[in-house]
C-alpha positions in Angstrom: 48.4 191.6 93.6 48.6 188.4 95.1 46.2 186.2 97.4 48.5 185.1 100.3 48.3 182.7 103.4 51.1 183.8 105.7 52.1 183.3 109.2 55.3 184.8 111.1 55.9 182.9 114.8 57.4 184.6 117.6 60.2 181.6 118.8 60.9 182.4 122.5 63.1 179.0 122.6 65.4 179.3 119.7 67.8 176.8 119.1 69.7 174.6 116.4 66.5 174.9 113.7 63.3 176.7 114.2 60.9 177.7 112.2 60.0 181.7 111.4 57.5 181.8 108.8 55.8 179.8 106.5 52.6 180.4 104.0 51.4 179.9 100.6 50.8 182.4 97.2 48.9 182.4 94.4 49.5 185.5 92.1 48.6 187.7 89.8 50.6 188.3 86.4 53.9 190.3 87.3 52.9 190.2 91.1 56.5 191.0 92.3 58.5 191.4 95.6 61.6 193.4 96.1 64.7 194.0 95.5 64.4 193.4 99.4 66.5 191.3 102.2 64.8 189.5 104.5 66.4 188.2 108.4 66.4 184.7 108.3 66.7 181.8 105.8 63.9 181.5 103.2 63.0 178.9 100.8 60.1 178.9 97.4 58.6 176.0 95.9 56.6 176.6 93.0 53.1 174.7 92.7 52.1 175.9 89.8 52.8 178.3 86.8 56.3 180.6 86.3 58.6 183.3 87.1 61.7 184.5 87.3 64.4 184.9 90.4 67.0 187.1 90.8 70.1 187.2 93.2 73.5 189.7 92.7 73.4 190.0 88.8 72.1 186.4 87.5 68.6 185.7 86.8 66.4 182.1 87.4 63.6 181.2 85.0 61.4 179.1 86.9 58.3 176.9 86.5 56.4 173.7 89.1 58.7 171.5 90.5 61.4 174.5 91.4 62.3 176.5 94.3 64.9 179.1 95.0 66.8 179.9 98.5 67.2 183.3 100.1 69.8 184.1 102.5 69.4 186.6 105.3 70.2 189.8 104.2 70.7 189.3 100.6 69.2 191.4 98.1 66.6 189.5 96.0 64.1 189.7 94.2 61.3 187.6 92.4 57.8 188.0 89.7 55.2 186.3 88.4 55.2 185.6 85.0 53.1 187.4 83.2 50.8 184.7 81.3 51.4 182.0 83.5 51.6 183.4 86.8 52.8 180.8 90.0 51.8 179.6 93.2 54.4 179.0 95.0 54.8 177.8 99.1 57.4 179.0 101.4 59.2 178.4 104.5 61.4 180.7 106.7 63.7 179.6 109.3 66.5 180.1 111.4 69.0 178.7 114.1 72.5 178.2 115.2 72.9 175.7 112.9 70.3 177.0 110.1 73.6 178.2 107.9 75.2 174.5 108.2 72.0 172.6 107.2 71.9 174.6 104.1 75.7 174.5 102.9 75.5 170.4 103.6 72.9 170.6 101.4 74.9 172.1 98.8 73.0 175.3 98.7 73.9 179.1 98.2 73.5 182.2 96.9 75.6 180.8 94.0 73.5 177.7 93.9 70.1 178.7 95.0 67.8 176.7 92.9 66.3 173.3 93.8 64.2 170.9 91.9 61.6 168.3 93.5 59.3 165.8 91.9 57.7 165.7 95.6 55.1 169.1 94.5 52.3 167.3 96.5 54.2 166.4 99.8 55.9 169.9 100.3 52.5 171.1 100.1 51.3 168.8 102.3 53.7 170.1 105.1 53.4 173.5 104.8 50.1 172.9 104.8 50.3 171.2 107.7 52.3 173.9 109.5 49.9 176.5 108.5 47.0 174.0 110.5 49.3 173.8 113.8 49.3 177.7 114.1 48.4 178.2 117.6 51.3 179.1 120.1 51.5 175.4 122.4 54.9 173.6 123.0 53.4 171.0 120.9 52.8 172.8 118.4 56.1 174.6 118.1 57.6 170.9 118.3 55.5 169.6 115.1 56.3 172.6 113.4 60.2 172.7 113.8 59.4 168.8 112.9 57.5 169.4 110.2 59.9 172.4 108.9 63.3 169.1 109.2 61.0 167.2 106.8 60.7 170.0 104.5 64.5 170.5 104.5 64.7 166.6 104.3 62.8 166.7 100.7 64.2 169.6 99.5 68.0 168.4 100.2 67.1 165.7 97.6 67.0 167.8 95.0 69.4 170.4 96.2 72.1 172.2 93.9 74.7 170.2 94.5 74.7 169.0 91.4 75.0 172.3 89.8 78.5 173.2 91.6 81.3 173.1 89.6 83.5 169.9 89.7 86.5 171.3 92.3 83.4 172.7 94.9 81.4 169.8 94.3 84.6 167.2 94.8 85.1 169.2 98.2 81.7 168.7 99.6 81.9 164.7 98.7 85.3 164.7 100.9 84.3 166.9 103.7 80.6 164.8 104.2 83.0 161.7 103.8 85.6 163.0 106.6 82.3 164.3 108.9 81.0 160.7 108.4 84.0 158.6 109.2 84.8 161.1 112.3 81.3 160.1 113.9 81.2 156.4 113.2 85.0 155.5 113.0 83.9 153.4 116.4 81.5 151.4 114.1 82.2 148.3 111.6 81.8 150.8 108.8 83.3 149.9 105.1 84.3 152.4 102.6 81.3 151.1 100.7 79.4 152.4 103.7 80.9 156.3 103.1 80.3 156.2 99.6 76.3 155.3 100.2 76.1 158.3 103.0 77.9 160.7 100.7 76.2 159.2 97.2 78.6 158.5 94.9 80.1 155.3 94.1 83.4 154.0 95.7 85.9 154.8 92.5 84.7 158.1 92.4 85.4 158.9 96.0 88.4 157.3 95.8 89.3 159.7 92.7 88.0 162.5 95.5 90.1 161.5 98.2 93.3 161.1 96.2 93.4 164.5 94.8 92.1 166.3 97.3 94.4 164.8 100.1 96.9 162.4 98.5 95.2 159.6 100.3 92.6 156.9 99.9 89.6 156.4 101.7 90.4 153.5 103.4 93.5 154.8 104.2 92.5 157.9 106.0 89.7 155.7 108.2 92.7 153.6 109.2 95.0 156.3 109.9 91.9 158.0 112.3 91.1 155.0 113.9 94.8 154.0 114.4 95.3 157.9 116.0 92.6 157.4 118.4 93.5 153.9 119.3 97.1 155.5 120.5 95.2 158.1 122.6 93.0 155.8 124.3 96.4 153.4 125.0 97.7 156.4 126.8 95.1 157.7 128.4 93.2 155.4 129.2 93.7 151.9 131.4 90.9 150.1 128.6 91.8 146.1 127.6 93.6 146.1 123.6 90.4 144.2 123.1 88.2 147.2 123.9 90.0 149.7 122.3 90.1 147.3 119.2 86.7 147.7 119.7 85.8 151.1 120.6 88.0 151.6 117.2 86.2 149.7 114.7 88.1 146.5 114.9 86.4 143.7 115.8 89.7 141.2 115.5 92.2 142.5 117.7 94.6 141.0 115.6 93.6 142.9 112.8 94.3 145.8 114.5 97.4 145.0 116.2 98.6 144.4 112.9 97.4 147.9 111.5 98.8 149.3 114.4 102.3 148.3 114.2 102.5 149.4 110.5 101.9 152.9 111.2 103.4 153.2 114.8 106.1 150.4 114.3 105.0 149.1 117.6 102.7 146.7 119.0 99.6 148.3 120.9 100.9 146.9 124.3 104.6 147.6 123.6 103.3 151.4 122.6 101.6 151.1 126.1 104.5 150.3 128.2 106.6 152.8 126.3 104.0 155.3 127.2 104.3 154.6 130.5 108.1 154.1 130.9 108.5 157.4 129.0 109.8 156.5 125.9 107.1 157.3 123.7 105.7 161.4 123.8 102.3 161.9 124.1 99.9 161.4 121.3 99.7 165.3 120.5 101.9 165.0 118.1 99.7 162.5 116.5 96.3 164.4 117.1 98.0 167.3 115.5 98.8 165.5 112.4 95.4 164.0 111.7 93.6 167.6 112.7 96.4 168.7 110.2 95.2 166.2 107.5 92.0 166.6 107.9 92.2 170.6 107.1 94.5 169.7 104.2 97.5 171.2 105.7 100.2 168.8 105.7 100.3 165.0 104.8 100.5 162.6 107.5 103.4 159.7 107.5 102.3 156.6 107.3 104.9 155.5 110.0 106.1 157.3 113.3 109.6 157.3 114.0 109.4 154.8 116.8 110.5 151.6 116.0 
């Protein structure tokens, strides 16, 4: 037996993230669900007392301060322990882009389990949630709020330091590459990667080496450098602005790390463009999109000279 708050939403305007079901249990001794699947993603967070999770053929002791993920349509299952029982909240949701918040986060049915000091304000939003219950578009907006502060607290203590080194390496580089590909336009520092992914600089550097034969720096000077060339060909912008628009702010600066990997001068690269010396930057595009996938390495110099 358990005695169970629960409440399941009907979301007529689903989208990236939404919220399905949320609620809160406190249970008796060996109060159990399952083995069951359920059709969206659902995370526990234990309040109080202990039990035991199980996913495929490994088995979770838990106690307060833990939680466990469930994937849509995995077979699961979960009890109470049986002198301590738990109380545990939860929180169901879905989305287009439900699966990707929860691999950034470094969670899985390998890595399920999640750990949070934060007890007081997890319960706080759910509890929250379960007060906002009424069907209103301002509701459903605090909720789907309310459920991305949730995620928020919970991908602080995610399992990502639980994968093993090589998966764990990965993620670092591919939230390094994702980072650098959205602010590559920005002033950013390697320094500034290494604080957005949360490691220190050597240690990405270590990443980035192994995993693609290249340093940090390098690789943001080799995508900003790439997309410099394209905007020179397609585009009539000043070398100033696409300095700019590149994450140079001295134009020199980036003249200079131009010519080293094209072996021409931005404007020269221009008017070779244009006269037809030069092919498009495809080649180019390719190489990077081939780099980034870890497909082939990507010369540090074209062949025009």
């Amino acid at each position: 037996m358990e005695k169970a708050y629960k409440l399941e939403f009907t979301n007529k305007h689903a989208g990236e993230l939404y919220l399905n079901t949320c609620g809160c249990s406190r249970t008796e001794p060996l109060h159990s669900f399952g083995p069951a699947v359920r059709p969206h993603y659902l995370i526990h967070f234990v309040l109080d007392g202990k039990g035991r999770f199980v996913s495929g053929n490994k088995e979770y002791p838990l106690e307060a301060g833990y939680g466990f993920l469930i994937e849509p349509d995995e077979l699961t299952f979960y009890q109470a322990d049986e002198k301590e029982p738990w109380t545990y909240v939860w929180v169901g949701f879905s989305g287009s882009k439900a699966g990707e918040y929860i691999r950034n986060m470094g969670l899985s049915m390998r890595h399920p389990i999640i750990q949070s000091e934060k007890q007081e304000e997890i319960y706080s939003l759910v509890k929250d949630m379960i007060e906002h219950n009424t069907y209103s578009m301002a509701n459903e907006l605090r909720r789907d709020g309310l459920l991305k502060m949730f995620l928020g607290i919970i991908a602080e203590g995610a399992a990502v330091a639980e994968k093993d080194d090589t998966d764990k390496g990965n993620h670092y580089v591919d939230m390094a590459i994702d980072f650098i590909r959205s602010n590559y336009c920005n002033p950013i520092r390697i320094t500034d990667v290494a604080d957005y992914v949360c490691i220190n600089r050597s240690y990405l550097y270590t990443l980035f080496q192994d995993s693609l034969q290249m340093s940090p720096q390098q690789f943001l000077t080799v995508f900003r450098i790439t997309k410099a060339a394209e905007l020179l060909q397609v585009t009539n912008f000043s070398i100033e602005s696409i300095a700019l628009s590149c994450g140079y702010k001295d134009p020199l600066v980036f003249a200079k790390a131009f010519r080293q990997m094209n072996g021409l001068s931005p404007s020269k690269y221009r008017k070779e463009v244009m006269d037809g010396k030069v092919r498009h930057s495809q080649n180019n595009l390719e190489q990077i999109e081939n780099f980034i996938k870890g497909s082939s390495p990507i010369s540090s110099q074209s062949d025009h000279r």
